[in-house]
C-alpha positions as CSV (number, residue, x, y, z in Angstrom):
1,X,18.6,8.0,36.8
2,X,16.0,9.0,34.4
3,X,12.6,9.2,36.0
4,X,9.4,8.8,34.2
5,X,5.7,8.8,34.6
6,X,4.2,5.1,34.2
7,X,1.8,4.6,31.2
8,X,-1.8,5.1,32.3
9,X,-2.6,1.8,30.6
10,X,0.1,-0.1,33.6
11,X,-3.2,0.6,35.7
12,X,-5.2,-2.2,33.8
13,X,-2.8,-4.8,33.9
14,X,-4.3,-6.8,36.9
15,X,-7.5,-6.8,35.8
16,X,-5.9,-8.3,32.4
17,X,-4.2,-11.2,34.1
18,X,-6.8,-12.3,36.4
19,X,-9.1,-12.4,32.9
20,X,-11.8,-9.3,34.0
21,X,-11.4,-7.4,30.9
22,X,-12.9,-9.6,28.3
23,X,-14.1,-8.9,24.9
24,X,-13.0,-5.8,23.1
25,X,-11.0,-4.4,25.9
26,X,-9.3,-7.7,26.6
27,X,-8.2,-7.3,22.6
28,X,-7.5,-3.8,22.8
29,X,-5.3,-4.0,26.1
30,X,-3.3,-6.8,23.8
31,X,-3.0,-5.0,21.0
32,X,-1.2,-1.9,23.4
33,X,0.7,-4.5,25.0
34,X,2.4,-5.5,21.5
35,X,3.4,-1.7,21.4
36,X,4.5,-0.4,24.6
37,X,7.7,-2.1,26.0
38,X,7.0,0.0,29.4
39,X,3.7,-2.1,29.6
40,X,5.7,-5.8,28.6
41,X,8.1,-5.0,31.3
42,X,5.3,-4.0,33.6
43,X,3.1,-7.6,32.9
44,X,6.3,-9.6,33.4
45,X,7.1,-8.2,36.9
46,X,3.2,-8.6,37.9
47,X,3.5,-12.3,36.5
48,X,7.0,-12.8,38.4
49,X,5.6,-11.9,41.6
50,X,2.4,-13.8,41.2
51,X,4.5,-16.9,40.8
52,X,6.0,-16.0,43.8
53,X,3.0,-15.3,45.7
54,X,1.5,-18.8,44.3
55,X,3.9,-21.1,44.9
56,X,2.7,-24.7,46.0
57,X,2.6,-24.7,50.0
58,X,4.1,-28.3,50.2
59,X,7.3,-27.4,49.6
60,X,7.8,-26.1,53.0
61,X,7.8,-29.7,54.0
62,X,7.0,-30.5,57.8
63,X,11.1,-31.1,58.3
64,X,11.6,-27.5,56.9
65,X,9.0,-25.9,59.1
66,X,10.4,-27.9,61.9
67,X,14.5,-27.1,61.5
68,X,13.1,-23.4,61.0
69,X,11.8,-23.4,64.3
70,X,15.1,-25.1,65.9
71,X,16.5,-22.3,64.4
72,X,15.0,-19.7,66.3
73,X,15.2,-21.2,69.0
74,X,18.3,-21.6,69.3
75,X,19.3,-17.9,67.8
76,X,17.1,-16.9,71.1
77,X,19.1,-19.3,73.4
78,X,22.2,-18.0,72.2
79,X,23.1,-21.2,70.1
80,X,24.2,-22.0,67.0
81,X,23.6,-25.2,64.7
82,X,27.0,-25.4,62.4
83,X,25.0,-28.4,60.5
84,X,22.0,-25.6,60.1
85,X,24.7,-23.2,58.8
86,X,26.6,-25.0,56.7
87,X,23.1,-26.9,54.9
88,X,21.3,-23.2,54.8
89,X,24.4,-20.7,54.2
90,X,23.3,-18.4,56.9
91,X,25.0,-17.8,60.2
92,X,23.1,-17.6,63.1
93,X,24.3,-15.3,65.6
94,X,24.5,-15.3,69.0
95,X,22.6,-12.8,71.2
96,X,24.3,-10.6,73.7
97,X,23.4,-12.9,76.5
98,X,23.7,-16.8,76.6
99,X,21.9,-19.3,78.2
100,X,23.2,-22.6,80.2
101,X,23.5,-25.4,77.5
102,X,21.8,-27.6,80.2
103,X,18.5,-25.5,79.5
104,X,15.9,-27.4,78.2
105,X,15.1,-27.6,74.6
106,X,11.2,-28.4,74.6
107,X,9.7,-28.8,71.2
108,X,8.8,-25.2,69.2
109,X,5.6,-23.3,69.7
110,X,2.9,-23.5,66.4
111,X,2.7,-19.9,66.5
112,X,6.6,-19.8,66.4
113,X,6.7,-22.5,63.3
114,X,4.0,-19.9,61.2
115,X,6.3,-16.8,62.0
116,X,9.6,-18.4,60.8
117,X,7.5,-19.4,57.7
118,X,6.0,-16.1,56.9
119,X,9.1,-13.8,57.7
120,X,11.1,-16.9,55.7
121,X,8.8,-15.8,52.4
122,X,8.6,-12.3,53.5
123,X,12.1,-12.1,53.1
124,X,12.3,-13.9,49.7
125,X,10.0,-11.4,48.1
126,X,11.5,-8.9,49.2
127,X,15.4,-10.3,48.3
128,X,13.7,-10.7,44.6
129,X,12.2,-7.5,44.6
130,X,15.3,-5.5,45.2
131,X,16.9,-7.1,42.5
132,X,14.3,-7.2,40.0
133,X,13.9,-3.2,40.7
134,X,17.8,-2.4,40.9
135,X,17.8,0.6,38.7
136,X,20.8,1.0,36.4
137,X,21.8,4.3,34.9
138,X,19.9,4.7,31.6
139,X,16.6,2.7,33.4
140,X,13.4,4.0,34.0
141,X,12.3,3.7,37.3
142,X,8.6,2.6,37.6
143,X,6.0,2.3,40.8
144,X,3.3,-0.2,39.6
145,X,0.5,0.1,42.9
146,X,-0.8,-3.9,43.1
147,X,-4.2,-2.3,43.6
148,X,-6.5,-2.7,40.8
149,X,-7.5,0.4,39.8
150,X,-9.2,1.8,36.7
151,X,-9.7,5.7,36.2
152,X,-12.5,7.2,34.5
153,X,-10.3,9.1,32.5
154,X,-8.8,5.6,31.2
155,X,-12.5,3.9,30.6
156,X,-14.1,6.8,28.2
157,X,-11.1,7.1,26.1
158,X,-12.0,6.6,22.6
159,X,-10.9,2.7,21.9
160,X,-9.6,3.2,19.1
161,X,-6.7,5.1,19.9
162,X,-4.3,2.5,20.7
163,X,-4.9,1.3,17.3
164,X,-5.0,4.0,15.2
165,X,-2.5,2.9,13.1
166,X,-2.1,-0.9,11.8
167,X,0.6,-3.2,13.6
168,X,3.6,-4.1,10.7
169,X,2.2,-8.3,9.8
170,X,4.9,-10.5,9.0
171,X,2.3,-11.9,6.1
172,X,2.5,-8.2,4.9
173,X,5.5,-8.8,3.2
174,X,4.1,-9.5,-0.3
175,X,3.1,-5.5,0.1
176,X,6.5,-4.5,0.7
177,X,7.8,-6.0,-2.2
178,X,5.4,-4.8,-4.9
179,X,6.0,-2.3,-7.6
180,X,5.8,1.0,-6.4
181,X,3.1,3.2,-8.0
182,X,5.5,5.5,-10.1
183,X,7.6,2.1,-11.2
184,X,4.6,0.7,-12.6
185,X,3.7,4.0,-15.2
186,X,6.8,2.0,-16.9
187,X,5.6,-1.5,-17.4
188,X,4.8,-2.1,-21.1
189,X,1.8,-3.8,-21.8
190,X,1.4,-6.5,-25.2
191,X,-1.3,-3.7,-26.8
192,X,-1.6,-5.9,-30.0
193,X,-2.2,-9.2,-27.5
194,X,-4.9,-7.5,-25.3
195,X,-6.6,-6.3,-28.9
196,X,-6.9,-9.7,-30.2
197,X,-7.9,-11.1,-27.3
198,X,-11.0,-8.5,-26.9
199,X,-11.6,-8.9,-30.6
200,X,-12.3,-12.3,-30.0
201,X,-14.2,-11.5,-26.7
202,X,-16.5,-9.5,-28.9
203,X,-17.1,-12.4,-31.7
204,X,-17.8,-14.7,-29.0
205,X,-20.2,-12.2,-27.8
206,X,-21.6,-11.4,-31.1
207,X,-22.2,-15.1,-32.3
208,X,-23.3,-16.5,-28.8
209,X,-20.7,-19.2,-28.1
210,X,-19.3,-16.7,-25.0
211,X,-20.3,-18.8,-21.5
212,X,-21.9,-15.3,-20.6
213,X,-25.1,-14.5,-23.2
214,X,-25.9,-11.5,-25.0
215,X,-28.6,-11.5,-21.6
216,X,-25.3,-11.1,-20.0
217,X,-24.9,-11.4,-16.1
218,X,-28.2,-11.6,-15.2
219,X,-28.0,-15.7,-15.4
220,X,-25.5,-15.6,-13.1
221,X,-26.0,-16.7,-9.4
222,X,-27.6,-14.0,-7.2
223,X,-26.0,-12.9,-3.9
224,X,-27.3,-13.9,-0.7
225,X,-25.8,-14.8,2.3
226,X,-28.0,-16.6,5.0
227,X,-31.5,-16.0,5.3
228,X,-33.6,-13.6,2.9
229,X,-34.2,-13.1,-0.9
230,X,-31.2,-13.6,-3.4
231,X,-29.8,-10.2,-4.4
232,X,-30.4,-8.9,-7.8
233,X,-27.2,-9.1,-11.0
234,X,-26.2,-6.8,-13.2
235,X,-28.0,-5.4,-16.0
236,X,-26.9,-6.4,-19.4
237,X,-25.5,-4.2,-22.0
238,X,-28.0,-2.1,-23.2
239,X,-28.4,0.3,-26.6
240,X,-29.4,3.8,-26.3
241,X,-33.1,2.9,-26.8
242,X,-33.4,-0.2,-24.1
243,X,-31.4,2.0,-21.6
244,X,-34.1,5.0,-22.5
245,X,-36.7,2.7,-21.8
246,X,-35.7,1.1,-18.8
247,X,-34.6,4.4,-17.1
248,X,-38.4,5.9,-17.7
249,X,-39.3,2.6,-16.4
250,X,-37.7,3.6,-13.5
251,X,-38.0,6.6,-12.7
252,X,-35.7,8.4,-15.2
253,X,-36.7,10.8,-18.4
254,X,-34.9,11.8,-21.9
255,X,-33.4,14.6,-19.5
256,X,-31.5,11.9,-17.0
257,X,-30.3,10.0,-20.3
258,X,-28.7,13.2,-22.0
259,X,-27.0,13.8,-18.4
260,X,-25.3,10.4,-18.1
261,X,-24.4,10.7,-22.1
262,X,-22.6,14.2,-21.4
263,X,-21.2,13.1,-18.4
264,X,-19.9,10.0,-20.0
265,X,-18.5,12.2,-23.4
266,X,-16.7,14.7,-20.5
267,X,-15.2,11.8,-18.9
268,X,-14.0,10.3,-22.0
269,X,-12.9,13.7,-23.1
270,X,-10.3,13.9,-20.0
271,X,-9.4,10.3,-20.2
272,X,-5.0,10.2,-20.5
273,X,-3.4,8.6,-23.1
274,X,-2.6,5.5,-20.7
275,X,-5.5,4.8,-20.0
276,X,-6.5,6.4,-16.4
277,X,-7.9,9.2,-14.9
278,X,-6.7,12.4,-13.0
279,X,-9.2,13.2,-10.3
280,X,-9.1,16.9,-11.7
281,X,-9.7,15.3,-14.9
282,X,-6.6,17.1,-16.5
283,X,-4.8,14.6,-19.5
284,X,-1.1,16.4,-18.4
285,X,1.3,15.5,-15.8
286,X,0.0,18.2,-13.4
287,X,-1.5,15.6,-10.8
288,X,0.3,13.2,-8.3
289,X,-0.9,9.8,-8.2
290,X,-3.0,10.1,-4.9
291,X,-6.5,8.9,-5.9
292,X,-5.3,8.1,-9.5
293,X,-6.8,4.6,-8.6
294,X,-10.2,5.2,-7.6
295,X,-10.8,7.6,-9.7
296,X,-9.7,5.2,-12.6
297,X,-12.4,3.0,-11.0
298,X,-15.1,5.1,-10.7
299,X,-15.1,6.9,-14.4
300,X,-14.8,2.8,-15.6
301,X,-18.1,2.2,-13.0
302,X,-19.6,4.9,-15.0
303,X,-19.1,3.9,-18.6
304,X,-20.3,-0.6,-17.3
305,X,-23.4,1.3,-15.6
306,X,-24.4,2.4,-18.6
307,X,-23.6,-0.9,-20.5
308,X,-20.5,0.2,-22.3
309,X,-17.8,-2.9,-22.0
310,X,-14.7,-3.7,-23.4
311,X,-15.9,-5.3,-26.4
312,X,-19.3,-3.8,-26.8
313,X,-21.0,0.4,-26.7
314,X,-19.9,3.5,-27.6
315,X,-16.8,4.0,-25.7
316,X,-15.7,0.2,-25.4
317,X,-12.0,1.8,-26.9
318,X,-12.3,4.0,-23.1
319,X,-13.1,0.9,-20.9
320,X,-11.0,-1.3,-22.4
321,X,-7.8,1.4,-21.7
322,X,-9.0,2.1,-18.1
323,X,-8.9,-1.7,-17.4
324,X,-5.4,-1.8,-19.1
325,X,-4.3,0.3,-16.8
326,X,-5.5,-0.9,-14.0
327,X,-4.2,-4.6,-14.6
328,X,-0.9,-3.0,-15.3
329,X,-1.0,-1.8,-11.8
330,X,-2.0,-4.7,-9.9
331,X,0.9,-6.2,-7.7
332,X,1.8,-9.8,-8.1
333,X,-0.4,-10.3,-5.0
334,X,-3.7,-9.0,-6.4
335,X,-3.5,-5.4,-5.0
336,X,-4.7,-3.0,-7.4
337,X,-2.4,0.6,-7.0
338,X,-2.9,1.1,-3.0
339,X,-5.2,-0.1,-0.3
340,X,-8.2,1.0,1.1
341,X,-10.6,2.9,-1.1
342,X,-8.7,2.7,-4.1
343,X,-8.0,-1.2,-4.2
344,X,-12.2,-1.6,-3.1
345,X,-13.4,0.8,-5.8
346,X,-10.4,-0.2,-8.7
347,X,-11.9,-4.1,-7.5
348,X,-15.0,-3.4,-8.2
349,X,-14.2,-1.8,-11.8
350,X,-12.8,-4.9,-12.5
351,X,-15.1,-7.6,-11.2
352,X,-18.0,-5.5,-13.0
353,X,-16.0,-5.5,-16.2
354,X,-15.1,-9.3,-15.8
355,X,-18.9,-9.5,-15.2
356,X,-19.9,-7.8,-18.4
357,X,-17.3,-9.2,-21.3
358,X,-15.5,-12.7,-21.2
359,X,-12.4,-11.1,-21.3
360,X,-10.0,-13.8,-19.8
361,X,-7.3,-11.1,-18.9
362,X,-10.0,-8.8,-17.2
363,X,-11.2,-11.9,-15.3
364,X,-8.1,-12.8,-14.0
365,X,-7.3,-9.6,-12.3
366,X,-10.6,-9.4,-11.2
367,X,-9.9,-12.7,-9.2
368,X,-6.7,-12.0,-7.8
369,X,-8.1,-8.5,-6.4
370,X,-10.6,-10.4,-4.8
371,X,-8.7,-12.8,-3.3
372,X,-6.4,-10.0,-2.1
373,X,-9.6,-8.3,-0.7
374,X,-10.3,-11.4,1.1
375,X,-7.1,-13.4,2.3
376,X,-4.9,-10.5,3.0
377,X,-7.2,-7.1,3.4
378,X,-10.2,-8.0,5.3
379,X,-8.9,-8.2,8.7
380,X,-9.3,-11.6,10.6
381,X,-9.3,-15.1,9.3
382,X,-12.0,-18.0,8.5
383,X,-14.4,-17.1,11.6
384,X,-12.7,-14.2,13.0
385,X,-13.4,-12.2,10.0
386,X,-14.4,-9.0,10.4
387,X,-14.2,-5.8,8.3
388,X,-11.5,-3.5,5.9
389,X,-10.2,-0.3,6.7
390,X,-6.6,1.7,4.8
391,X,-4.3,-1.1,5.4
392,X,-4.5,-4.9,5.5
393,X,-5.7,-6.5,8.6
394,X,-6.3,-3.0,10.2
395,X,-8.6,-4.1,13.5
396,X,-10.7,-1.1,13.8
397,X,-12.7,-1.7,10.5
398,X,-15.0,1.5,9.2
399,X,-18.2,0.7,7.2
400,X,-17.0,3.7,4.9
401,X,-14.3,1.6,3.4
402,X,-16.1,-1.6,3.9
403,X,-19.4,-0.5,1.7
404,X,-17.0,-0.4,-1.5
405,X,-15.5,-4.0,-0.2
406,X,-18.9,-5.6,0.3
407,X,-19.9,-4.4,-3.0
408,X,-17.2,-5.5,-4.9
409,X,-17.7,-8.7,-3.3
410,X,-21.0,-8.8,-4.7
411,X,-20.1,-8.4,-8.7
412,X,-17.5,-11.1,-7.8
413,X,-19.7,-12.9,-7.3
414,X,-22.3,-12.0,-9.8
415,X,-19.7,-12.4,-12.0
416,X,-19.1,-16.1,-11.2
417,X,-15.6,-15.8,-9.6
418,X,-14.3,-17.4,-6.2
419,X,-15.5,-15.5,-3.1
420,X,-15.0,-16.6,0.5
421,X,-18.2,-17.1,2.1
422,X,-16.3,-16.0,5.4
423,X,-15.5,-12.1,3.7
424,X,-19.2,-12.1,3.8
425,X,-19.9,-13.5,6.9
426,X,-17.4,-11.4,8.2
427,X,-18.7,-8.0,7.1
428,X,-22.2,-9.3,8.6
429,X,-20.5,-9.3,12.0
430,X,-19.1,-6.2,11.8
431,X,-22.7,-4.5,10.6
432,X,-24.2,-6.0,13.6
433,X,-21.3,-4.1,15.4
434,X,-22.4,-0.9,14.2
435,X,-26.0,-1.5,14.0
436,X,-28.4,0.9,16.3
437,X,-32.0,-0.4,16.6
438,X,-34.9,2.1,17.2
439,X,-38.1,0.0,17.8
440,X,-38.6,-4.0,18.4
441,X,-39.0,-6.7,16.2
442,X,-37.2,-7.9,13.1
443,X,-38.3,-4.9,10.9
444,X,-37.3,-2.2,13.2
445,X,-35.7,0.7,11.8
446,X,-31.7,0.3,11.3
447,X,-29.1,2.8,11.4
448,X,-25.3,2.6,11.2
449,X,-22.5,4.5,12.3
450,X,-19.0,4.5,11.2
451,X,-17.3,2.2,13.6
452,X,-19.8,1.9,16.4
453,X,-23.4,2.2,17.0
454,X,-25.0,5.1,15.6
455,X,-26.9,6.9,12.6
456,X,-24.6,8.5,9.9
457,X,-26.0,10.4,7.4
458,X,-23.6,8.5,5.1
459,X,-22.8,5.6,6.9
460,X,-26.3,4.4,7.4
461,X,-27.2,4.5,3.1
462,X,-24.2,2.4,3.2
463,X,-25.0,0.0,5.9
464,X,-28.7,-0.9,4.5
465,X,-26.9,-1.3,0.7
466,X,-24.7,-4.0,2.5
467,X,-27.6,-5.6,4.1
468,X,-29.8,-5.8,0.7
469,X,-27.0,-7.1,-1.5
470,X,-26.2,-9.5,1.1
471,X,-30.1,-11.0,1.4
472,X,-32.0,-9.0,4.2
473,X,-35.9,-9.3,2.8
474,X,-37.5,-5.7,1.9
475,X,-39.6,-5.4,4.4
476,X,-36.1,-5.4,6.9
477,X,-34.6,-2.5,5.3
478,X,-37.7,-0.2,5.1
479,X,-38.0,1.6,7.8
480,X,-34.6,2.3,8.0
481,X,-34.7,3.9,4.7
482,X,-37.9,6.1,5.4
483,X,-36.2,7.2,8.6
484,X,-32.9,8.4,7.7
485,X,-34.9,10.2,4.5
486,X,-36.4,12.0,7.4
487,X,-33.8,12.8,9.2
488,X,-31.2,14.0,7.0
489,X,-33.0,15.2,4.5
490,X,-33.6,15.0,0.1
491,X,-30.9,15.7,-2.2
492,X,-30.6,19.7,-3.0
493,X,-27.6,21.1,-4.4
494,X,-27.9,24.7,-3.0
495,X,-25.4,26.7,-4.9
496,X,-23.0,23.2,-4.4
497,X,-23.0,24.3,-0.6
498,X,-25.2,20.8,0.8
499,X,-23.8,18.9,-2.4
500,X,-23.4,15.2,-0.8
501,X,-23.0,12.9,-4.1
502,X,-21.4,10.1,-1.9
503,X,-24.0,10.0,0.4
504,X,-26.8,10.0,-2.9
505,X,-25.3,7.4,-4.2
506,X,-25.5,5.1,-1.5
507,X,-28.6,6.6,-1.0
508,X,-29.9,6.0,-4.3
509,X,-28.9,2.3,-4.9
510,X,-30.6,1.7,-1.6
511,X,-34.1,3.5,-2.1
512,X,-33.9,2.3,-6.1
513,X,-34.6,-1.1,-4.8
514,X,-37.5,-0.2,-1.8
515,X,-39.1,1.2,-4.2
516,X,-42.3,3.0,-3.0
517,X,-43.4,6.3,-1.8
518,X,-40.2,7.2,-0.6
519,X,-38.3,6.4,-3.2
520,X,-40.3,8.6,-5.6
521,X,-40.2,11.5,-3.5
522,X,-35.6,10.9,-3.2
523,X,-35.9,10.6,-7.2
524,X,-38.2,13.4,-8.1
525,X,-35.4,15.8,-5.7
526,X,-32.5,13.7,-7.4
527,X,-33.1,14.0,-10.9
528,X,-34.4,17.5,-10.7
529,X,-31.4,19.1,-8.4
530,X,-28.5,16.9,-10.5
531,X,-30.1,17.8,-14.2
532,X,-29.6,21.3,-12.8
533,X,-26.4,21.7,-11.5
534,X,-24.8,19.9,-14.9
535,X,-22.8,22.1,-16.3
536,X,-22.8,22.9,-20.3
537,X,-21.1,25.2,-22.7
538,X,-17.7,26.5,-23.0
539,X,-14.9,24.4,-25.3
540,X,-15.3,20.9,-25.4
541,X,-11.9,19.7,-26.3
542,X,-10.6,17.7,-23.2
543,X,-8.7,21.1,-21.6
544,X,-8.3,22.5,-18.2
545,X,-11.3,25.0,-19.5
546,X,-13.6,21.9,-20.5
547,X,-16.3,21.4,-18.0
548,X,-18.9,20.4,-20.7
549,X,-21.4,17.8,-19.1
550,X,-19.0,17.7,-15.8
551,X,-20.6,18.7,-12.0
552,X,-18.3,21.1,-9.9
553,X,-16.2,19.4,-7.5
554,X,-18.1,21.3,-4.3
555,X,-19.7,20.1,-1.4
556,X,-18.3,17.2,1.2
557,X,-14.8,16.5,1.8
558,X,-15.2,13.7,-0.8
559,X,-15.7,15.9,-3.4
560,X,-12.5,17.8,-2.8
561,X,-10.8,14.5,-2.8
562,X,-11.9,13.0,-5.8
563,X,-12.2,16.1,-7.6
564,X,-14.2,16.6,-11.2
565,X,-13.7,13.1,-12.1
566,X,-15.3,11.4,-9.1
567,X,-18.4,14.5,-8.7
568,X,-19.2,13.3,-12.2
569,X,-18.5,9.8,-12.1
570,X,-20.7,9.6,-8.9
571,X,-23.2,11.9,-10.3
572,X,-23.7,9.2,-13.3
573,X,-23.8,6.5,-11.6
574,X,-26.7,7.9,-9.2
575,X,-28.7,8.7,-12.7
576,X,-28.0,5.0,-14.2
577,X,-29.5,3.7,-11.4
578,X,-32.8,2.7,-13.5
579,X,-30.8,-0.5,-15.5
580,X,-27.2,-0.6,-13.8
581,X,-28.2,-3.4,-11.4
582,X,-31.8,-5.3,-11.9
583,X,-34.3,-4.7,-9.3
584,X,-33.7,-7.1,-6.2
585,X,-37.4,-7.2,-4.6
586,X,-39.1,-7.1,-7.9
């Protein structure tokens, strides 16, 4: 016999059938329960005995209390009632000594009537009992205490570690049968199809008859879910001299332009042959595919921020082979390459790209990605939704993951696709989750933590971005922008040692549009400490010794895992923040 020590979560199981824990912990003690077999068996039992212990008192009928009585009385006198035995299947024996039959038989004592019915159900539990807890050879033998207890140890565990990996869905199945990553290198796309179709993109473009203007997406519908001002659109594709002039507009110089245009040549430099990018920015074979999606995304994010399409800039020939590639990876479902980051960010390529050219092909991945984001991703359904981790329908969302969903929610949008209102109502619900208030009243500063209340020095940026593009008023966000400035700090490189380029580019989009004071101060240390840091010289001809116009992969974790390609895609992106998007407040 096999002993083994009960699982600490046994101990909340009575407070989970009579309906104490509610809420998370009611959710969290259910998820467990769909994982530990111990725990099933455990709840079954508890529920077995309850129905014992409830059982209707009018089925010990007034003739059953009274032929129990007789019984005794008779097993005290000596007696026996073969009628008794033969309806109950006990025998009642006789005791050592008898008494004259002529004795009186007066009717039973109350007190005797309750006895026989207590020791009768006494007896019954205990008769189930012993079989329900008959141990065989290979069982575990468990001792479940009916007292309700709950140990501290139990209560400040961290909740998420039941959960910290996703529970296989049966809906999930549309994942397990898509092309694997590697497979999909092979699929041959109609080159000489896709051309035409972006050579008549660009005609449409150029004569006026495309349903999106040369004004581009501007006209299209702002964001803005519930109450506040409508979110701003994209900015449309601009020449060298507009995008000049709206950067020193904005804050930008000649200096911040020549940065994003040797950022962009690097990244076009160290684009493959197929159309994607390694995150080392290497052209060979010498990568594995991990982040080969979002970094794909986020050199394509680069090139639309500074209005280069697939039928109109500079390097239109680059975007329109990134988003080749990464419609030739999209599963029949909508999921670009793999979950997580890289379906959000390779999403948001798209739905900006759709956003920016009338390319029908381009805007028919976009859709499916977003409907992928939204029916299958997002975990929860129609009111229930809530936010996106790694993996579909993950419970414990993060707001890490879920900034890049939001936003490419938004250029859905923007970008006149379908987009379930819930996905956004949804994310709202999870904000308020993380959301810690310092102050009173509507406008009181904001900060956001990772997957509960608290500030992040990331994860706050993130969390007031959401809120703007989703129609909080300016006057809401400010003060949580001016106080996590102050706390964590401007941007400074420092020899690459407090490099933080995610966390500037939330940053950045967020201050861009609160405008002020404190935005001029984050810009003035932006511009100045990325114009520095860009590196220049050495050969430019796409090799491992090219680093012309790149920034050194140093800094965060994020940097290390994104490598060359995302530093510089991320560093761009923060310095095309003058046009990329138009203001929202102004």
């Amino acid at each position: 016999m096999i002993l083994a020590a009960p699982c600490q979560a046994s101990a909340r199981i009575p407070d989970y059938l009579d309906a104490s824990l509610n809420g998370p912990s009611r959710a969290e003690m259910e998820a467990h329960l769909r994982t530990c077999d111990e725990c099933r068996r455990t709840l079954e039992r508890f529920r077995e005995v309850e129905s014992l212990l409830a059982l209707d008192a009018g089925v010990f009928t007034e003739r059953t209390i009274r032929e129990t009585g007789e019984h005794l009385q008779l097993a005290a006198a000596g007696h026996t009632d073969p009628e008794a035995q033969a309806a109950d299947g006990f025998a009642w024996a006789p005791a050592a000594s008898s008494v004259p039959e002529a004795a009186p038989r007066g009717p039973a004592s109350w007190w005797m009537i309750s006895a026989a019915f207590h020791l009768a159900l006494l007896l019954l539990v205990a008769l189930v009992g012993m079989v329900m807890m008959r141990a065989g050879k290979r069982d575990t033998v468990l001792v479940v205490d009916l007292v309700k207890i709950a140990p501290a140890e139990l209560q400040a565990a961290p909740p998420q570690k039941a959960l910290e990996r996703p529970v296989p869905l049966p809906s999930r199945a549309a994942l397990d049968e898509r092309i694997p990553l590697a497979a999909r290198e092979e699929i041959v796309v109609d080159d000489t199809a896709l051309l035409d179709e972006l050579d008549a993109a660009e005609s449409r473009m150029a004569s006026g008859t495309s349903r999106v203007s040369s004004a581009g997406p501007a006209q299209q519908p702002a964001l803005g879910v519930g109450q506040g001002q409508a979110a701003g659109a994209f900015g449309r594709p601009l020449d060298a001299a507009e995008r000049l002039k709206r950067a020193i507009a904005g804050g930008g110089s000649t200096q911040t332009e020549d940065a994003v245009d040797a950022a962009l040549a690097w990244l076009a430099r160290h684009q493959r042959e197929d159309g994607s990018w390694q995150r080392h920015g290497i052209r060979q074979d010498l990568d594995s595919y991990e982040y080969r999606g979002a970094v794909t995304g986020l050199a394509l994010l680069a090139f639309l921020g500074a209005g280069h399409t697939e039928t109109m800039g500079k390097h239109k020939a680059v975007v329109a082979r990134g988003v080749r590639w990464l419609i030739a990876h999209q599963a029949k479902d909508g999921l670009v390459c793999e979950p997580g980051y890289t379906h959000a960010i390779a999403g948001l390529a798209l739905c900006e790209a759709a956003g920016m050219a009338r390319v029908e092909a381009t805007r028919a991945a976009a859709q499916k990605a977003v409907t992928f984001s939204t029916e299958v991703h997002q975990h929860g359904t129609f009111s229930e939704k809530r936010a996106w981790r790694y993996y579909p329908m993950e419970a414990l969302g993060d707001l890490s993951v879920t900034g890049w969903f939001v936003l490419q929610l938004k250029a859905a949008k923007l970008a006149g696709l379908d987009v379930n209102p819930a996905a956004f109502e949804g994310a709202a619900r999870f904000l308020d989750g993380v959301e810690q208030r310092s102050g009173e009243g509507e406008n009181a500063a904001r900060a956001y933590g990772y997957q509960t209340p608290g500030h992040g020095a990331r994860t706050t940026p993130i969390g007031l971005v959401c809120r703007q593009v989703m129609g909080w008023p300016q006057a809401r966000v400010q003060a949580g922008a001016e106080a996590f400035v102050r706390r964590d700090g401007l941007p400074a490189w420092s020899g690459g040692k407090t490099a933080d380029l995610y966390r500037w580019y939330y940053a950045t989009l967020c201050l861009f549009q609160q405008g002020g004071e404190t935005w001029a101060r984050w810009n003035e240390a932006l511009t100045r400490e990325l114009t520095a840091s860009q590196l220049h010289g050495g050969p430019a001809d796409g090799g491992l010794k090219d680093t012309d116009g790149s920034w050194d992969p140093v800094g965060v974790k994020y940097a290390t895992a994104w490598e060359r390609v995302g530093q510089t895609a991320l560093a761009a992106l923060c310095l095309e923040v003058y046009y990329r998007y138009l203001p929202l407040y102004r």
